[in-house]
N, CA, C and O atoms as a GROMACS GRO file, in nm:
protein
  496
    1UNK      N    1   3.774  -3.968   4.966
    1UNK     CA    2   3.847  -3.942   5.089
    1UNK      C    3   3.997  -3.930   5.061
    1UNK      O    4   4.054  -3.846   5.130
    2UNK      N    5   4.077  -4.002   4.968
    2UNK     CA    6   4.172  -4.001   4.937
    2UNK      C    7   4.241  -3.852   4.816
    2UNK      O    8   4.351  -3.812   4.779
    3UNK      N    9   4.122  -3.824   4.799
    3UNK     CA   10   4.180  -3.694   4.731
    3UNK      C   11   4.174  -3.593   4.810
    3UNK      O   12   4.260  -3.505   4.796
    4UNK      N   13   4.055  -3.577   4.931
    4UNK     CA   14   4.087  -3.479   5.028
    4UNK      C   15   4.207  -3.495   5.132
    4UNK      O   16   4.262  -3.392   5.172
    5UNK      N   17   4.237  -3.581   5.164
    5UNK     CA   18   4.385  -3.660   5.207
    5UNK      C   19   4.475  -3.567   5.124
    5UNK      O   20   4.513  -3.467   5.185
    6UNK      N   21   4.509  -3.579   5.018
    6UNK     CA   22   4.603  -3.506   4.912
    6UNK      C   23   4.609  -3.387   4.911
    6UNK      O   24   4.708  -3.327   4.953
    7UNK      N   25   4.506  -3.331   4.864
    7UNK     CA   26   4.472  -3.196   4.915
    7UNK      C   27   4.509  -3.115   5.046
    7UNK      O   28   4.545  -2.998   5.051
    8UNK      N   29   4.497  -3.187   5.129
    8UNK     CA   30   4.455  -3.114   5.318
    8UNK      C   31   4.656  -3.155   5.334
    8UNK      O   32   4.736  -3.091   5.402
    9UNK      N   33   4.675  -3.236   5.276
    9UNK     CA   34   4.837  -3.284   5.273
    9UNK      C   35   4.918  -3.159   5.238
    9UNK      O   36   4.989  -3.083   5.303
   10UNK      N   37   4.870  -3.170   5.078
   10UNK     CA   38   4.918  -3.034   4.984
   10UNK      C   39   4.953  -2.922   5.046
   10UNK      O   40   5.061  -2.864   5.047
   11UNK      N   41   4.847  -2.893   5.099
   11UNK     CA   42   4.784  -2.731   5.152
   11UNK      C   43   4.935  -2.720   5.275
   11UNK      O   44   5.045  -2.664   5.270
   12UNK      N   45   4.868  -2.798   5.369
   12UNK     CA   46   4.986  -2.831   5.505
   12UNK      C   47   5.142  -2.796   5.438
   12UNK      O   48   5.205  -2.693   5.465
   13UNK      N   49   5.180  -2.883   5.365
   13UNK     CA   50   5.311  -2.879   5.274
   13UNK      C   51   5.361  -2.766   5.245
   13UNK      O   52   5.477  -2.734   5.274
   14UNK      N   53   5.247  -2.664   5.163
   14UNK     CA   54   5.255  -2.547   5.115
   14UNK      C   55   5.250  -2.484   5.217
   14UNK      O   56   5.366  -2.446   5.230
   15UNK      N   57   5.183  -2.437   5.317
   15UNK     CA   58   5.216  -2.346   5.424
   15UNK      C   59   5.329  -2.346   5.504
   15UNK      O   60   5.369  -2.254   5.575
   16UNK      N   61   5.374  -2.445   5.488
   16UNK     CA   62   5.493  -2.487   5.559
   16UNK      C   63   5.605  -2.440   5.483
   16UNK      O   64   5.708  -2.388   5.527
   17UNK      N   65   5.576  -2.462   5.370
   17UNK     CA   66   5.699  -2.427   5.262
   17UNK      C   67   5.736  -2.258   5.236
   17UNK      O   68   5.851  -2.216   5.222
   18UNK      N   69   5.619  -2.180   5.232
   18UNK     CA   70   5.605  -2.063   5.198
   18UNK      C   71   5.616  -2.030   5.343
   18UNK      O   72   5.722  -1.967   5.345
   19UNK      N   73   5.567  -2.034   5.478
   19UNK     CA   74   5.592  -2.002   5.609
   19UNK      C   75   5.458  -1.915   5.582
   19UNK      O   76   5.503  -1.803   5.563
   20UNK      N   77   5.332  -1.908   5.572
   20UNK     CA   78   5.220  -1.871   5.560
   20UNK      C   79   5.082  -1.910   5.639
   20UNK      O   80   5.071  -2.027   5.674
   21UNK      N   81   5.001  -1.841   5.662
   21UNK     CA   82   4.861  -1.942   5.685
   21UNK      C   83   4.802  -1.960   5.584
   21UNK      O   84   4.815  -1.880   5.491
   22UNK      N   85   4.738  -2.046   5.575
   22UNK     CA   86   4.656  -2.096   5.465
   22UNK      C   87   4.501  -2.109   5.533
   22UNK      O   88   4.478  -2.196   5.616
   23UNK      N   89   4.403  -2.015   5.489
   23UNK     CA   90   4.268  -2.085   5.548
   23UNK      C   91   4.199  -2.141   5.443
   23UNK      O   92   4.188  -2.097   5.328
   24UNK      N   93   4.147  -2.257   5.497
   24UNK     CA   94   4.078  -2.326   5.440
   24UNK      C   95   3.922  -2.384   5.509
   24UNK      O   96   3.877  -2.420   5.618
   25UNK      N   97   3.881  -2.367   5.382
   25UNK     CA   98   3.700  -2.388   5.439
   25UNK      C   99   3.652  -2.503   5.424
   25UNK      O  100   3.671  -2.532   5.306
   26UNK      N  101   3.575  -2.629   5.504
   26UNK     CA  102   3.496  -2.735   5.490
   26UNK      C  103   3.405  -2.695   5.529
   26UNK      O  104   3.389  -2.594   5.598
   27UNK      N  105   3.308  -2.791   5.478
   27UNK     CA  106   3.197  -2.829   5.483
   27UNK      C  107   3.155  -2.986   5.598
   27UNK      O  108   3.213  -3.094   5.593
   28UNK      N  109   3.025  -2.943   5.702
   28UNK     CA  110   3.021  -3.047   5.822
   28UNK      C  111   2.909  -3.167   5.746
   28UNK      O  112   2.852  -3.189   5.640
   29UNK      N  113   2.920  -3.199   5.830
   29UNK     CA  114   2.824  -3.363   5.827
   29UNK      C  115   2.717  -3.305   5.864
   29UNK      O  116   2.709  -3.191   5.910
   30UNK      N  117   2.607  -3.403   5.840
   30UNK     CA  118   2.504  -3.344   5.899
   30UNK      C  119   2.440  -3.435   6.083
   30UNK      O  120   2.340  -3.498   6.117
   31UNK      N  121   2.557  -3.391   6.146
   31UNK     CA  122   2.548  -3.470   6.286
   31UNK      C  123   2.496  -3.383   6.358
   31UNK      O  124   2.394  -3.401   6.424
   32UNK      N  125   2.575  -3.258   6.351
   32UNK     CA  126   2.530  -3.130   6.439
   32UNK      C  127   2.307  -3.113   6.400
   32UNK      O  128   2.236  -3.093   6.499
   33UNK      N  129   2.251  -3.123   6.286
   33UNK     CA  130   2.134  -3.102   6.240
   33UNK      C  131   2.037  -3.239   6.382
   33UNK      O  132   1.933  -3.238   6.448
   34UNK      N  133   2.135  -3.320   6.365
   34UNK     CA  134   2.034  -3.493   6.449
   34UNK      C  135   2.073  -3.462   6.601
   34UNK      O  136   2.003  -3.526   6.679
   35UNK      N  137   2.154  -3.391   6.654
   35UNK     CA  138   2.204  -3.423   6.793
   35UNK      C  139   2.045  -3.366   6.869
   35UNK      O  140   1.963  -3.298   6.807
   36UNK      N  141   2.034  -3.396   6.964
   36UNK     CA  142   1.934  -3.351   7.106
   36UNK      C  143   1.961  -3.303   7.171
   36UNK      O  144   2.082  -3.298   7.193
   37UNK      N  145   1.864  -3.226   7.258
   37UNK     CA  146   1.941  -3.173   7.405
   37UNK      C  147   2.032  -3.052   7.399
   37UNK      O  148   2.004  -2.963   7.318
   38UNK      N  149   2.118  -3.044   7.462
   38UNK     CA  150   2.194  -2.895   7.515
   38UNK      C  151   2.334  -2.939   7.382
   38UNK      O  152   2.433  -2.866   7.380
   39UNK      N  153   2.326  -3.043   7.296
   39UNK     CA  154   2.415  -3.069   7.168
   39UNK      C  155   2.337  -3.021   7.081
   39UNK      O  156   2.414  -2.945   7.023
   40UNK      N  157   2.236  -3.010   7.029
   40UNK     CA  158   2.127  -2.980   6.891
   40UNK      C  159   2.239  -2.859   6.859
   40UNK      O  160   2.266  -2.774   6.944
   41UNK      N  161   2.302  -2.864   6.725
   41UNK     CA  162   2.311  -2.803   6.638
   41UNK      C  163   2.521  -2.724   6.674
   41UNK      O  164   2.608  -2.665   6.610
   42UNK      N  165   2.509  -2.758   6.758
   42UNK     CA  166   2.650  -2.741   6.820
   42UNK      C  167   2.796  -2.855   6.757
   42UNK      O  168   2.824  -2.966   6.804
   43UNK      N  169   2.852  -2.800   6.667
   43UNK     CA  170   2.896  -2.886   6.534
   43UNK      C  171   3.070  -2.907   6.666
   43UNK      O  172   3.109  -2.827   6.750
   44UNK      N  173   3.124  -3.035   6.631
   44UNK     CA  174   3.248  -3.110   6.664
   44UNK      C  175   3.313  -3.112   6.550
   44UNK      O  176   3.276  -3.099   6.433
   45UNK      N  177   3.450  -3.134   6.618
   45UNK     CA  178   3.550  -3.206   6.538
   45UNK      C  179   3.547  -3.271   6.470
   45UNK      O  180   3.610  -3.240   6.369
   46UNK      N  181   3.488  -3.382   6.468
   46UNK     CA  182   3.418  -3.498   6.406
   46UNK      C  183   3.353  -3.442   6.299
   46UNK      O  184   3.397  -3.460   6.185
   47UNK      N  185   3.276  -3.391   6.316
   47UNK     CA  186   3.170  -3.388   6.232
   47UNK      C  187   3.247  -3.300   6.060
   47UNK      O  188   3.203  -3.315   5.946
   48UNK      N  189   3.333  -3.238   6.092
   48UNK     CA  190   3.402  -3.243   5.922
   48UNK      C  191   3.404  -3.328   5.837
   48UNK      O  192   3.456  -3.437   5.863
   49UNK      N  193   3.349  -3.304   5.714
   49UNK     CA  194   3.359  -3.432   5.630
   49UNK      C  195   3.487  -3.466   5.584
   49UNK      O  196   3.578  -3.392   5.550
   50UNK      N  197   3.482  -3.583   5.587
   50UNK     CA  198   3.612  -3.634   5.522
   50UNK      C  199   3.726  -3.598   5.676
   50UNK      O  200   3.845  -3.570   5.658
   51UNK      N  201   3.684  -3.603   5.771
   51UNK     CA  202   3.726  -3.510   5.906
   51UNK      C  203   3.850  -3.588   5.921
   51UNK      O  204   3.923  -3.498   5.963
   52UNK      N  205   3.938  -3.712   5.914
   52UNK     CA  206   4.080  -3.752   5.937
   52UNK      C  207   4.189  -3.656   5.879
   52UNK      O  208   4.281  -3.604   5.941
   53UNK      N  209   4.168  -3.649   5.791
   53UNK     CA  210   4.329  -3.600   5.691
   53UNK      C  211   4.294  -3.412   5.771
   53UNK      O  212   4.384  -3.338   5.810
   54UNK      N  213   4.172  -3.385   5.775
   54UNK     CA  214   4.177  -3.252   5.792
   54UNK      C  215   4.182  -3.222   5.922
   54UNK      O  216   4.234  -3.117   5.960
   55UNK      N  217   4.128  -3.312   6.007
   55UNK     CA  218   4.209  -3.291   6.156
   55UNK      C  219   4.290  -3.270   6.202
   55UNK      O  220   4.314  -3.188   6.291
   56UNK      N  221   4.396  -3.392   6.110
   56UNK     CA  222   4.538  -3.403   6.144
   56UNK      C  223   4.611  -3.324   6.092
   56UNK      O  224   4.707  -3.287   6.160
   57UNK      N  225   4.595  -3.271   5.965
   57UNK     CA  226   4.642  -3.158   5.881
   57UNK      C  227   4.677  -3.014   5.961
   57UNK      O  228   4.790  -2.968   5.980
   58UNK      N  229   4.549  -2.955   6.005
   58UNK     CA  230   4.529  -2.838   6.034
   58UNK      C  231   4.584  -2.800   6.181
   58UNK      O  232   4.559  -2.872   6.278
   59UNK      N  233   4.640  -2.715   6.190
   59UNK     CA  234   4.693  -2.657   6.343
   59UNK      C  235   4.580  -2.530   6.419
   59UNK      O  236   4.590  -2.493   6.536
   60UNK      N  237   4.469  -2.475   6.315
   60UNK     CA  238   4.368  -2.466   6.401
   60UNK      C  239   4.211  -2.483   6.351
   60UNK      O  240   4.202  -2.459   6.231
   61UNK      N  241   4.122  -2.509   6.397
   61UNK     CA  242   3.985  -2.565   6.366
   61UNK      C  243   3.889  -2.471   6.450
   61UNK      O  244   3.866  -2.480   6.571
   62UNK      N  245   3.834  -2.371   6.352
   62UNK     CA  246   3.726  -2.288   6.460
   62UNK      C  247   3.598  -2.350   6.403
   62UNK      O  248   3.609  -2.413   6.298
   63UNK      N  249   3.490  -2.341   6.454
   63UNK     CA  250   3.355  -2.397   6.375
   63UNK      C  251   3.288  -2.296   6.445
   63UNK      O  252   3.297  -2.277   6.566
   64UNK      N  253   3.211  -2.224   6.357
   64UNK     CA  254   3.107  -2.111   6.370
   64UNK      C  255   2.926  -2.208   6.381
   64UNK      O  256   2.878  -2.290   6.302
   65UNK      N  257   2.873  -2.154   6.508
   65UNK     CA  258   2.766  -2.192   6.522
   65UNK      C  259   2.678  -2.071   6.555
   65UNK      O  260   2.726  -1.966   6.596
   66UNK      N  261   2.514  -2.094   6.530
   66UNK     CA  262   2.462  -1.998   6.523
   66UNK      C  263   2.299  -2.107   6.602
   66UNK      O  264   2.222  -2.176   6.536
   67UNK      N  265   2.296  -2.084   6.747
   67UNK     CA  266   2.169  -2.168   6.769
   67UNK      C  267   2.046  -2.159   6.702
   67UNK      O  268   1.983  -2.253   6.652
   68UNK      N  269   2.006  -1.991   6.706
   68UNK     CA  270   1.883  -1.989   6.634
   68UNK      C  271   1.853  -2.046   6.493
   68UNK      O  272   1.752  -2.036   6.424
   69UNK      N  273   1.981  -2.116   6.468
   69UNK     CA  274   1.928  -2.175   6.349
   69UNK      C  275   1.856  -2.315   6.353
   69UNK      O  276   1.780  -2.362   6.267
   70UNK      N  277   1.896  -2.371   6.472
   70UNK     CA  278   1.814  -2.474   6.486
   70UNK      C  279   1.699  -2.477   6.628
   70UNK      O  280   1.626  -2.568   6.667
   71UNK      N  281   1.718  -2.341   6.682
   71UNK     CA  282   1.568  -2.364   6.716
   71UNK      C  283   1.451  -2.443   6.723
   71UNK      O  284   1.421  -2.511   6.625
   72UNK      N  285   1.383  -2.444   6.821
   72UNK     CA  286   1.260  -2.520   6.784
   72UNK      C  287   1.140  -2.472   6.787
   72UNK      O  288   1.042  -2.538   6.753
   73UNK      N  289   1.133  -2.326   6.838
   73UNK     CA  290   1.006  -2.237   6.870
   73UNK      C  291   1.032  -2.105   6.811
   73UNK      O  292   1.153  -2.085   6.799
   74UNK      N  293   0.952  -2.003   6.768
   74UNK     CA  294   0.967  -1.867   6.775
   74UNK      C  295   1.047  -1.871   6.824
   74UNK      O  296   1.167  -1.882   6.800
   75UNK      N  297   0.932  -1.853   6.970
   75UNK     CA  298   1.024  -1.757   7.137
   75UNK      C  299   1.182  -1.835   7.113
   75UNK      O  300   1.266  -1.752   7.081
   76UNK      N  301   1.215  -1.923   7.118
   76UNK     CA  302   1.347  -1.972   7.168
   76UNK      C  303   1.413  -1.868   7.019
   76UNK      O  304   1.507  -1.790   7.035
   77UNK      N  305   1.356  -1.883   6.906
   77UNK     CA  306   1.450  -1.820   6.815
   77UNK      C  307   1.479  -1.660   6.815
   77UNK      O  308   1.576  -1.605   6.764
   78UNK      N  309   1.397  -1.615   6.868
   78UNK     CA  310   1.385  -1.468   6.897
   78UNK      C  311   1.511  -1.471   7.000
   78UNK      O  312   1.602  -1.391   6.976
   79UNK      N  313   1.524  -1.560   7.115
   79UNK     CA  314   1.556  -1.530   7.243
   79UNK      C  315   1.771  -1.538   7.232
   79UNK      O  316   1.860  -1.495   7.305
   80UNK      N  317   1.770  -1.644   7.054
   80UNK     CA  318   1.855  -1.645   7.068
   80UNK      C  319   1.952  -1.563   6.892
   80UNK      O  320   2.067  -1.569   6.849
   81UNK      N  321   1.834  -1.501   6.848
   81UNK     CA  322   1.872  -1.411   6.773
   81UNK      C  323   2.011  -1.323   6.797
   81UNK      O  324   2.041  -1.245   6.887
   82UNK      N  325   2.080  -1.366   6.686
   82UNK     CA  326   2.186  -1.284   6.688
   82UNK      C  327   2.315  -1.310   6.760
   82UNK      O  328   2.421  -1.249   6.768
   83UNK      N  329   2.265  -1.431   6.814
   83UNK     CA  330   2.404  -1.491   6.909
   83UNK      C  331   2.479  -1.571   6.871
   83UNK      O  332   2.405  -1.650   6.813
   84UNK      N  333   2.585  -1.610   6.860
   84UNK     CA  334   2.693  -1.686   6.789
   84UNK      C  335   2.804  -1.721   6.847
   84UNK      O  336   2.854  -1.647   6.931
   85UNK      N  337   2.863  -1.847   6.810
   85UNK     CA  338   2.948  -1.877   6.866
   85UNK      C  339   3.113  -1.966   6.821
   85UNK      O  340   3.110  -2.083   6.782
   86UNK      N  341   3.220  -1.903   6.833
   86UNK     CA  342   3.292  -1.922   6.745
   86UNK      C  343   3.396  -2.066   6.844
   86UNK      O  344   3.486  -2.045   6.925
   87UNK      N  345   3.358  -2.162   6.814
   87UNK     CA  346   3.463  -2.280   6.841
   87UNK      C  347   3.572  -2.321   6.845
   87UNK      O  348   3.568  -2.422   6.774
   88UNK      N  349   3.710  -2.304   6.896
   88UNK     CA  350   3.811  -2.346   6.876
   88UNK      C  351   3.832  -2.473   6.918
   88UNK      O  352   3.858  -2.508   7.033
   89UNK      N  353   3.814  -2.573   6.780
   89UNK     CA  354   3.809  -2.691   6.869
   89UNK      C  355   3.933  -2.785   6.841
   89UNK      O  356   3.947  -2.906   6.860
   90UNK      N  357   4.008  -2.699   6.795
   90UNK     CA  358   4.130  -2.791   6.766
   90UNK      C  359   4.247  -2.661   6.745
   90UNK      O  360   4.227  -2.603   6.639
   91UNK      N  361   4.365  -2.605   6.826
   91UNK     CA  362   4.472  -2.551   6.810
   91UNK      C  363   4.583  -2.584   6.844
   91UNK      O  364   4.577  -2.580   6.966
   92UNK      N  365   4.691  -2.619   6.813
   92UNK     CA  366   4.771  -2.684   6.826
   92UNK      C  367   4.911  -2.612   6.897
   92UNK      O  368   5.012  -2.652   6.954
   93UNK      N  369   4.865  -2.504   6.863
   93UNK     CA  370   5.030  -2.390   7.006
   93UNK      C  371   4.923  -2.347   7.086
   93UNK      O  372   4.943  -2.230   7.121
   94UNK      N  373   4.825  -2.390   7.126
   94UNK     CA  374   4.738  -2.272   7.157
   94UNK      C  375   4.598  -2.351   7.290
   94UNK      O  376   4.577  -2.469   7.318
   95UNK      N  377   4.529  -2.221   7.343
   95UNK     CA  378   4.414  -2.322   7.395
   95UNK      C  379   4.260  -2.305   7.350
   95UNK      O  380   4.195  -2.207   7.312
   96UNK      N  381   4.229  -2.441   7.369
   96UNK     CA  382   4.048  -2.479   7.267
   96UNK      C  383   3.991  -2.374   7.355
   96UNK      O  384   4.041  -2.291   7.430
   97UNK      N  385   3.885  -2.400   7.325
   97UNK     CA  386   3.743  -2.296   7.394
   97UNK      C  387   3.571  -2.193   7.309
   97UNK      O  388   3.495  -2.208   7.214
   98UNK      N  389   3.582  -2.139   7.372
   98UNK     CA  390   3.466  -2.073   7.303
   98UNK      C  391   3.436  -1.922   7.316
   98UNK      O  392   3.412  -1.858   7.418
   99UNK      N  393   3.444  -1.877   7.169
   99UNK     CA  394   3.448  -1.703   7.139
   99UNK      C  395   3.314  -1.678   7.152
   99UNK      O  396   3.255  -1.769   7.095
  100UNK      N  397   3.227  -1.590   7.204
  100UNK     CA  398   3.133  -1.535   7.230
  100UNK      C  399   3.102  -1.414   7.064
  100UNK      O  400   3.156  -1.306   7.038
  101UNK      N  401   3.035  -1.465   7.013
  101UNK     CA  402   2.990  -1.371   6.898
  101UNK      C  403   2.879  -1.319   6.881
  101UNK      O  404   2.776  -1.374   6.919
  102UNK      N  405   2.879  -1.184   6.809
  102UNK     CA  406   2.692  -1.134   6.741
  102UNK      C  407   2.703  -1.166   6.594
  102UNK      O  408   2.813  -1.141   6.544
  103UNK      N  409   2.641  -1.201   6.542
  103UNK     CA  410   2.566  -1.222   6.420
  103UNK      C  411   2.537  -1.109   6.353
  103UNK      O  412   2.450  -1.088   6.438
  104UNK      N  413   2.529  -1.039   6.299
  104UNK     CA  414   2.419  -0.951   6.168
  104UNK      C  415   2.407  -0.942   6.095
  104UNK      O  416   2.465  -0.861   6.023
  105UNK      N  417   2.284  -1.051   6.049
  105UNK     CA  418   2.200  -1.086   5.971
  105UNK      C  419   2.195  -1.009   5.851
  105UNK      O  420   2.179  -1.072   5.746
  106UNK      N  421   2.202  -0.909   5.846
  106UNK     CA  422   2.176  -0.771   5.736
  106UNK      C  423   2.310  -0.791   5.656
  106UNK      O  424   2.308  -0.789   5.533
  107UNK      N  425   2.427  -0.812   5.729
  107UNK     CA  426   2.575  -0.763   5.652
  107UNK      C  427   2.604  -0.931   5.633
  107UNK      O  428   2.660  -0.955   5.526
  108UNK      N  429   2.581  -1.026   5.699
  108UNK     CA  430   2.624  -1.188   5.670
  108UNK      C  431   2.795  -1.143   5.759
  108UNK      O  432   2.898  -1.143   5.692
  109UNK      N  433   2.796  -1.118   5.873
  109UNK     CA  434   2.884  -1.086   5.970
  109UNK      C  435   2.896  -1.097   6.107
  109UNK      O  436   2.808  -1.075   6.190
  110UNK      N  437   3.042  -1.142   6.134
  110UNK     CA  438   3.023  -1.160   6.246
  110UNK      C  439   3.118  -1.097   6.365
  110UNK      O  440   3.236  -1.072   6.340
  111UNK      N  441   3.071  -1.077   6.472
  111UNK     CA  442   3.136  -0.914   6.578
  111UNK      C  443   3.207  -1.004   6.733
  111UNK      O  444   3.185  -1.112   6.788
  112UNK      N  445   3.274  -0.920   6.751
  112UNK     CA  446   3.291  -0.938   6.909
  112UNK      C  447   3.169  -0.922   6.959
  112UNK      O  448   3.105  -0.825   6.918
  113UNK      N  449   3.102  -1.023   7.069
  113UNK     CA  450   2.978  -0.969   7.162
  113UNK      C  451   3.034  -0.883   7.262
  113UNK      O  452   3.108  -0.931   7.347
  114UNK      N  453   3.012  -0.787   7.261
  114UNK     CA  454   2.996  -0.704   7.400
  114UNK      C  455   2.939  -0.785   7.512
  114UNK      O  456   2.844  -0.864   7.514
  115UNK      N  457   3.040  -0.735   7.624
  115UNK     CA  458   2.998  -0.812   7.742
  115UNK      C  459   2.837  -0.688   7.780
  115UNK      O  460   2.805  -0.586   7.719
  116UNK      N  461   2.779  -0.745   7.883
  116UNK     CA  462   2.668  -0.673   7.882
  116UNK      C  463   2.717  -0.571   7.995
  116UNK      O  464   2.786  -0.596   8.094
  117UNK      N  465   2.666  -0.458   7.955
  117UNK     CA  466   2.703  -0.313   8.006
  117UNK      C  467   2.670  -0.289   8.099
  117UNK      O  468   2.548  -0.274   8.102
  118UNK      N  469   2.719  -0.275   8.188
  118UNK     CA  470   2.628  -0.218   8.396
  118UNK      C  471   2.561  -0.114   8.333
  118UNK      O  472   2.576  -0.037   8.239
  119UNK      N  473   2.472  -0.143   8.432
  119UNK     CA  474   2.397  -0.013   8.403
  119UNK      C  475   2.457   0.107   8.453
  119UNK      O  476   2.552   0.088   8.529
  120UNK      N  477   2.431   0.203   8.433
  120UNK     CA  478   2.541   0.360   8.486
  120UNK      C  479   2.423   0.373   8.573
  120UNK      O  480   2.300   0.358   8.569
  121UNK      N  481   2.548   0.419   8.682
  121UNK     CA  482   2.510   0.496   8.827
  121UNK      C  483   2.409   0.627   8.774
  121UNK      O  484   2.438   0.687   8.670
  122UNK      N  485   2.306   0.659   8.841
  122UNK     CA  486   2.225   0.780   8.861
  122UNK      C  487   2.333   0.852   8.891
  122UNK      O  488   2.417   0.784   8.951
  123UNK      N  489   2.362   0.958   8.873
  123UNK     CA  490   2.431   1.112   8.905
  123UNK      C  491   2.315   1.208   9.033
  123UNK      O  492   2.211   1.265   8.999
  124UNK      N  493   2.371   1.203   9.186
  124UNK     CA  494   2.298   1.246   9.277
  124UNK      C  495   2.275   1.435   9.228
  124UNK      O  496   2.207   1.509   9.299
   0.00000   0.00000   0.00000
């Protein structure tokens, strides 16, 4: 814990110094895998490992979730194929919330979701 402390310190230091972003990637706990209910698989703040130094460190925290991965049926995984969701759960000039994403599976990518399209008027 104390070397990711140093590190997540470092990094902060250096962006600051150079006037840059720096992204940096962790790895979660496995809390999001145990949660129940309308939480199953929907990853927090918390749940970063080593999650103090990198909380406090970082000025923004998105966490990419993908339900169908924890599914519990086909149908539910079919139903939620391809849907994704990008977390802002920590920004610091800025406000938290939730990005609406597509998935595709084929490229390991991820899209703006299109809002869903009216249907077009018949032409009389």
């Amino acid at each position: 814990q104390l070397e990711i402390s140093e590190i997540s310190g470092g990094l902060k230091g250096l962006a600051k110094e150079l006037k840059i972003p720096i992204i940096v990637v962790a790895q979660l706990n496995r809390n999001p895998e145990i949660r129940t209910g309308s939480g199953k698989g929907v990853p927090r703040l918390a749940d970063l490992r080593e999650s103090g130094s990198i909380e406090q460190d970082a000025d923004l925290v998105g966490l990419l979730v993908r339900e169908e991965y924890y599914a519990d049926s086909d149908e539910e995984r079919t139903e939620l194929e391809g849907k994704a969701e990008l977390i802002i759960a920590k920004q610091r000039n800025g406000p938290i919330g939730q990005v609406k994403l597509t998935f595709l599976k084929d490229f390991t990518r991820f899209e703006d979701r299109a809002e869903e399209a009216a249907e077009p008027e018949e032409a009389f």
